[in-house]
C-alpha atoms as an extended CHARMM CRD file, in Angstrom:
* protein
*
       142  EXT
         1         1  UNK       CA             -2.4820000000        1.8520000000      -16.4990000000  PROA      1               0.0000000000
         2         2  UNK       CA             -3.1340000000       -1.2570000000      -18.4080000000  PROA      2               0.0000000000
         3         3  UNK       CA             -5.5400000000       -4.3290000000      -17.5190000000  PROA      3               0.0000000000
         4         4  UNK       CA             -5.4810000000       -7.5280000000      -19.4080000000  PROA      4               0.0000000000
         5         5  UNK       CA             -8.0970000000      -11.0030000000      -19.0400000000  PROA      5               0.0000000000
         6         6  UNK       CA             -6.5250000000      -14.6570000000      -19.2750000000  PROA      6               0.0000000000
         7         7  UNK       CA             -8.2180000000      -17.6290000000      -18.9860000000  PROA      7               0.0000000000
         8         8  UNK       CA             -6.8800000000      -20.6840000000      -17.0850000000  PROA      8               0.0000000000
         9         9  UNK       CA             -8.1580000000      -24.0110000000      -17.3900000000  PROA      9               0.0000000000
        10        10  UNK       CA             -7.1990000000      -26.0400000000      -14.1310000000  PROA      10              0.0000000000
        11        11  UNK       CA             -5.8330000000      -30.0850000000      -14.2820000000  PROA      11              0.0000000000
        12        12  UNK       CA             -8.1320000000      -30.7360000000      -11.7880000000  PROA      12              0.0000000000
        13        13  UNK       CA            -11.6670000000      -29.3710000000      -10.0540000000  PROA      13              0.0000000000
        14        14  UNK       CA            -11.0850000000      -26.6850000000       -7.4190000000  PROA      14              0.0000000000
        15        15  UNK       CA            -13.6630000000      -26.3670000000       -4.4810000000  PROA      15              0.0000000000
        16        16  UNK       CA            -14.6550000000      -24.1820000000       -1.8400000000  PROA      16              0.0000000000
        17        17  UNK       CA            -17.6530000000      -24.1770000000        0.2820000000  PROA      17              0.0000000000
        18        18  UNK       CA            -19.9040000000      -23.2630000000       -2.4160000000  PROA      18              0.0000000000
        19        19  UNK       CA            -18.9540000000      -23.9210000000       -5.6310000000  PROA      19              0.0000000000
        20        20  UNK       CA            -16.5780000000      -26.4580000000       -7.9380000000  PROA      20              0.0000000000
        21        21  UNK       CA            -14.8820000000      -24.9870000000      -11.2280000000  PROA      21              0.0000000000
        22        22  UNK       CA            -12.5970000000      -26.2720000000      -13.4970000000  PROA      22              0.0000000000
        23        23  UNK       CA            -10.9580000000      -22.8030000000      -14.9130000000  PROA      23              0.0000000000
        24        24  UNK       CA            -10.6690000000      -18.9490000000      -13.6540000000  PROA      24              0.0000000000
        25        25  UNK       CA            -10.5670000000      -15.9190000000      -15.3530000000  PROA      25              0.0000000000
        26        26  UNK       CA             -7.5830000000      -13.4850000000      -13.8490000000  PROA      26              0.0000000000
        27        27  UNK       CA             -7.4940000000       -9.7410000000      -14.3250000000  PROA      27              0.0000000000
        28        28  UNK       CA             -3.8700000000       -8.4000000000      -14.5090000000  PROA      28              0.0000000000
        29        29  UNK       CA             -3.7580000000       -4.8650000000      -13.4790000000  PROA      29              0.0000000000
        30        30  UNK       CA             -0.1330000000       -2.7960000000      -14.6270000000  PROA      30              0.0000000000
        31        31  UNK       CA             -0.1260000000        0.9500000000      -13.2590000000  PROA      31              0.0000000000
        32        32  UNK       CA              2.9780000000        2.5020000000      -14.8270000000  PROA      32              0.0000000000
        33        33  UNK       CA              4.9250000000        5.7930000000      -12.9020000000  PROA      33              0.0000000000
        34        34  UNK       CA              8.2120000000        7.3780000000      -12.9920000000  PROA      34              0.0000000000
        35        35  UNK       CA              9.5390000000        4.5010000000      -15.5060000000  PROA      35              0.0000000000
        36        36  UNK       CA              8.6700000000        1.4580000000      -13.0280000000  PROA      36              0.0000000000
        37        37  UNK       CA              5.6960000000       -0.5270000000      -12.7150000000  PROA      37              0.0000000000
        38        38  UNK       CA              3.5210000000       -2.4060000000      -10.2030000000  PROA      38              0.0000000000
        39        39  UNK       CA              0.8410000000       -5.3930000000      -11.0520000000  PROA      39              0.0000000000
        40        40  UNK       CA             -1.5690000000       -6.8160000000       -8.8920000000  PROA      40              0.0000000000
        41        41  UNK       CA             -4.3260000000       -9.1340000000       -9.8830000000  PROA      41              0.0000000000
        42        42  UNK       CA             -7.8130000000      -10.7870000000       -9.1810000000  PROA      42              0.0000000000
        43        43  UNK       CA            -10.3050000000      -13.2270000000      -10.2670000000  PROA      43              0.0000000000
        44        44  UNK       CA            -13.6820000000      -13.0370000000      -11.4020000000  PROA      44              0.0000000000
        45        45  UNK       CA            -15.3540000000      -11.2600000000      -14.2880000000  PROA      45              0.0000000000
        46        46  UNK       CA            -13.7970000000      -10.0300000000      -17.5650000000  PROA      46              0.0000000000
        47        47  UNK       CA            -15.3470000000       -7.1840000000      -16.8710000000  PROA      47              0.0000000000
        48        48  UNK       CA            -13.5410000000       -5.9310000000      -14.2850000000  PROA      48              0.0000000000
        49        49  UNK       CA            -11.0570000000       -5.2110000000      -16.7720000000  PROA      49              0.0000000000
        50        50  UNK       CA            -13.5670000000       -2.3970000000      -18.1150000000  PROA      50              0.0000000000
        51        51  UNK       CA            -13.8430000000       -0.7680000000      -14.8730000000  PROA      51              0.0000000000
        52        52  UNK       CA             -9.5360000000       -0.7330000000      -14.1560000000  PROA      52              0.0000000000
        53        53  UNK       CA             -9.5920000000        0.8180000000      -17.6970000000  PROA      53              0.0000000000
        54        54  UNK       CA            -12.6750000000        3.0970000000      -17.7100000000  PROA      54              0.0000000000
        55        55  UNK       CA            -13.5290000000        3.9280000000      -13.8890000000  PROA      55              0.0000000000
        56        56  UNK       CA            -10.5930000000        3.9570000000      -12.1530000000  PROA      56              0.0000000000
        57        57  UNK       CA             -7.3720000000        4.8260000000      -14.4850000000  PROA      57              0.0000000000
        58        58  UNK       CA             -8.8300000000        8.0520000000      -14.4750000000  PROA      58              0.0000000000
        59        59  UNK       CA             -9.5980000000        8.2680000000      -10.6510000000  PROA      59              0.0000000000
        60        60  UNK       CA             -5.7340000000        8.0150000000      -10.1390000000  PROA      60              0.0000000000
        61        61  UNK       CA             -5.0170000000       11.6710000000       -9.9980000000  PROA      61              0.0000000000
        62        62  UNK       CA             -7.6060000000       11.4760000000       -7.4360000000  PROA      62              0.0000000000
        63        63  UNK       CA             -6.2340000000        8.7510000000       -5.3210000000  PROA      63              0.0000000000
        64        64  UNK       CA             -2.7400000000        9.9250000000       -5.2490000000  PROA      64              0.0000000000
        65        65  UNK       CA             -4.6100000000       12.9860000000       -3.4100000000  PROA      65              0.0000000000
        66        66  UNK       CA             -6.2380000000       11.0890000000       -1.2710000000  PROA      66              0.0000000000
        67        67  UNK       CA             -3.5200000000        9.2600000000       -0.2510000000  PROA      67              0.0000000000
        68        68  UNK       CA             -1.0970000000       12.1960000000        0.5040000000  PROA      68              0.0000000000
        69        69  UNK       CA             -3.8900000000       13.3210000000        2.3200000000  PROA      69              0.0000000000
        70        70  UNK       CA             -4.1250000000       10.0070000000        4.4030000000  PROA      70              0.0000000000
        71        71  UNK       CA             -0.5140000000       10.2850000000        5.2700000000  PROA      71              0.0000000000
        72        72  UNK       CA             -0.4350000000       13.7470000000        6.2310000000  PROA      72              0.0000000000
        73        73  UNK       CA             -3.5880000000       13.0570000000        8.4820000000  PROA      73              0.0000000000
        74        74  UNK       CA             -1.6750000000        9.7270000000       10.6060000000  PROA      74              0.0000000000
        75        75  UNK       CA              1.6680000000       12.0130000000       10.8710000000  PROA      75              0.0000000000
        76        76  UNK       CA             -0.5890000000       14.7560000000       12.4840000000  PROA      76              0.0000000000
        77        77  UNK       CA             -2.4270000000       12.2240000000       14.5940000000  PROA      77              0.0000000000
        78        78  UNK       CA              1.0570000000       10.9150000000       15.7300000000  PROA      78              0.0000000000
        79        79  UNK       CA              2.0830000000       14.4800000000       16.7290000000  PROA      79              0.0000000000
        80        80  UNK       CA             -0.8600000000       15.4420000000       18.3910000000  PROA      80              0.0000000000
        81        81  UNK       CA             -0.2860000000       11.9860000000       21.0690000000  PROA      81              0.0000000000
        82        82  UNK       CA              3.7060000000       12.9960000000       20.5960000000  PROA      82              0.0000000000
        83        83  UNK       CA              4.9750000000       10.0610000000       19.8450000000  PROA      83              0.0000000000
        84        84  UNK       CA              6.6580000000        9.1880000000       17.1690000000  PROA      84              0.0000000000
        85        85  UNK       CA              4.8410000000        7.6720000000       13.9190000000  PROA      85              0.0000000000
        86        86  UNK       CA              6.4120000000        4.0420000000       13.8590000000  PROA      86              0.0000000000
        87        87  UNK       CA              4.5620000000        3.7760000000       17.7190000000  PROA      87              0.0000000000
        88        88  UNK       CA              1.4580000000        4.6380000000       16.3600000000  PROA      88              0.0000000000
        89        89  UNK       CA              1.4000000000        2.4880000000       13.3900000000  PROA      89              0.0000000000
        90        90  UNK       CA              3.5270000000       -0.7150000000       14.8150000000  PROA      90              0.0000000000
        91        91  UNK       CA              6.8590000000       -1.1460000000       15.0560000000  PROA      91              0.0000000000
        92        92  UNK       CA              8.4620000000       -4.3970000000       13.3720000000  PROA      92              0.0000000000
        93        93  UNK       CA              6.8740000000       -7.9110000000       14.0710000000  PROA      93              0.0000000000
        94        94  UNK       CA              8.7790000000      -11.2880000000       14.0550000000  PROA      94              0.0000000000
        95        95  UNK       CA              5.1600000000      -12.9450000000       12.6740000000  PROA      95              0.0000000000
        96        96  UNK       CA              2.2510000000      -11.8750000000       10.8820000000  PROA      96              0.0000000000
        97        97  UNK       CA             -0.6130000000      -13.9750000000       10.7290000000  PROA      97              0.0000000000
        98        98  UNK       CA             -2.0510000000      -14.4760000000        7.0080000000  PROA      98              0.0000000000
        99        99  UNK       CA             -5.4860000000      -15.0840000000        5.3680000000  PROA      99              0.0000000000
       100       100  UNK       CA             -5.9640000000      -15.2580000000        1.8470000000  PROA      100             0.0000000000
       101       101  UNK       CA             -9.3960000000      -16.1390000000        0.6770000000  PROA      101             0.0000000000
       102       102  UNK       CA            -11.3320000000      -17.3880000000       -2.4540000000  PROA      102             0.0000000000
       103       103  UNK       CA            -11.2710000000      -20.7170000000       -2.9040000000  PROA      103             0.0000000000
       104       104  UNK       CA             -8.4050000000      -22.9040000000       -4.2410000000  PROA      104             0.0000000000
       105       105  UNK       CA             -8.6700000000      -24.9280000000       -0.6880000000  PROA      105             0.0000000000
       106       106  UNK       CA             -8.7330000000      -28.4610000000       -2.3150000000  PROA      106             0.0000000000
       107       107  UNK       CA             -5.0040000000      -29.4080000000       -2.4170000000  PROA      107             0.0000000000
       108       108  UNK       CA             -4.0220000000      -26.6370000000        0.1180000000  PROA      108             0.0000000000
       109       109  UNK       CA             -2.9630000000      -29.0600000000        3.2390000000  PROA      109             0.0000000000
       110       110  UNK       CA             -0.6970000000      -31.0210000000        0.6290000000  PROA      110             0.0000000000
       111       111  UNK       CA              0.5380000000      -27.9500000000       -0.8550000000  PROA      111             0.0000000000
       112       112  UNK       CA              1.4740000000      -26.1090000000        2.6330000000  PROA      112             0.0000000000
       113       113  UNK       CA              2.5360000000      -29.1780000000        4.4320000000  PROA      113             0.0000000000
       114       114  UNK       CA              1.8210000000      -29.4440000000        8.2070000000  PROA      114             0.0000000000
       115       115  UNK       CA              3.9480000000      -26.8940000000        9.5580000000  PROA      115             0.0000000000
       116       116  UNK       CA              1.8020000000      -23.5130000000        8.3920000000  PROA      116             0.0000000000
       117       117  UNK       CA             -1.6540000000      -23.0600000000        9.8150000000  PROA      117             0.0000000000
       118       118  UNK       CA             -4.3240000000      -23.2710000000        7.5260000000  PROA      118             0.0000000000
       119       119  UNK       CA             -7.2690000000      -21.3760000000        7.2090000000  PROA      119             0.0000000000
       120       120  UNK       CA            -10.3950000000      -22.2400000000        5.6600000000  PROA      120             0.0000000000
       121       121  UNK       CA            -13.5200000000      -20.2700000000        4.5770000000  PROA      121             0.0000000000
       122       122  UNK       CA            -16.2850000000      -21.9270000000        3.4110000000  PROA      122             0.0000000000
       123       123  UNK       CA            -18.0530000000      -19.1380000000        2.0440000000  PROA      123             0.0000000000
       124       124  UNK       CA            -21.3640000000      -18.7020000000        4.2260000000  PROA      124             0.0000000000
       125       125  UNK       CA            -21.8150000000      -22.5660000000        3.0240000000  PROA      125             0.0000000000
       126       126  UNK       CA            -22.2670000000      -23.8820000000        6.2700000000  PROA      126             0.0000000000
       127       127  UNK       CA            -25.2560000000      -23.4660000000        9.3410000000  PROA      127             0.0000000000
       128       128  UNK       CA            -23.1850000000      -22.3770000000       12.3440000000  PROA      128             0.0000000000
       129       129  UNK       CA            -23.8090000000      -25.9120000000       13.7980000000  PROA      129             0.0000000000
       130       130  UNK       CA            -22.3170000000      -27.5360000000       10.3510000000  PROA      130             0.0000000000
       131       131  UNK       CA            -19.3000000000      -25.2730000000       10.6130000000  PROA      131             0.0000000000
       132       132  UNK       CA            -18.5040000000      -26.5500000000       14.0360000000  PROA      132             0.0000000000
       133       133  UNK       CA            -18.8420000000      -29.9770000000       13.7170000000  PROA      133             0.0000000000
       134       134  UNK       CA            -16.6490000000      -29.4900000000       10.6860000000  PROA      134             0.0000000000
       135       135  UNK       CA            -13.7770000000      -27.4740000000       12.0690000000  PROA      135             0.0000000000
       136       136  UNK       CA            -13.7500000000      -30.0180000000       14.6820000000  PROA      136             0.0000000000
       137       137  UNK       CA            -13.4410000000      -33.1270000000       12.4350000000  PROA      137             0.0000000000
       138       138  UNK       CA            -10.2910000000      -30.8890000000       10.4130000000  PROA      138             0.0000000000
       139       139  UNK       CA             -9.2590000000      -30.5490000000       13.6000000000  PROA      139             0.0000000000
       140       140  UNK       CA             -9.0360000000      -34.0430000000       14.5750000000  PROA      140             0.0000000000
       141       141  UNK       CA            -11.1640000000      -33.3850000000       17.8400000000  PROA      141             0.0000000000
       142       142  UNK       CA            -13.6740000000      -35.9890000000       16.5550000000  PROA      142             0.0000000000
């Protein structure tokens, strides 16, 4: 497993409901198994590259466990009701709704166009009275 930091500066100020900021730091997480690789990645700290390297690489071992666990624990599950898994989890879905949060909101209309919903969090920013007098101006109801 392997985490790296980068720094990237952005052309313009990004916004959400609490703060501005003109760069982000992005942790790049690589776990490495049976000659592939997967990355995922997040914002925030540098230092979250410490704990991918010192708290969890080690705590793999004990994931993996937990996770055959897991799966041994919904096939039992499904058994016990006697059906068969795919019921219990969900079968296939023509749609799935999808929410992606932390910021990055000020071009995202213009970036999505008008045919995707858009979702917008503003952080705990707002009273509840603010937030619904703004949801209804986004929403063109005022």
């Amino acid at each position: 497993m392997s985490a790296d930091v980068y720094r990237v500066e952005l052309d313009e100020p990004h916004a959400d409901g609490t703060l501005t900021w003109r760069g982000i730091t992005v942790v790049v997480s690589t776990v490495y198994a049976d000659g592939a690789s997967g990355v995922g990645w997040t914002y925030g700290s540098g230092g979250a590259a410490d704990v991918i390297r010192d708290v969890l690489a080690p705590a793999i071992d004990l994931m993996s466990a937990i996770s055959a666990v897991d799966i041994a624990l919904w096939d039992l599950k499904a058994k016990t009701l006697g059906m068969p898994l795919s019921w219990l989890l969900g079968r296939v879905h023509t749609a799935v709704p999808v929410y992606g949060s932390g910021g990055f909101t000020s071009l995202a209309r213009q970036a999505i166009g008008s045919g995707a919903q858009l979702f917008v969090d503003a952080n705990g920013a707002y009273t509840a009275k603010q937030a619904v007098r703004i949801a209804d101006r986004a929403a063109g109801r005022t």
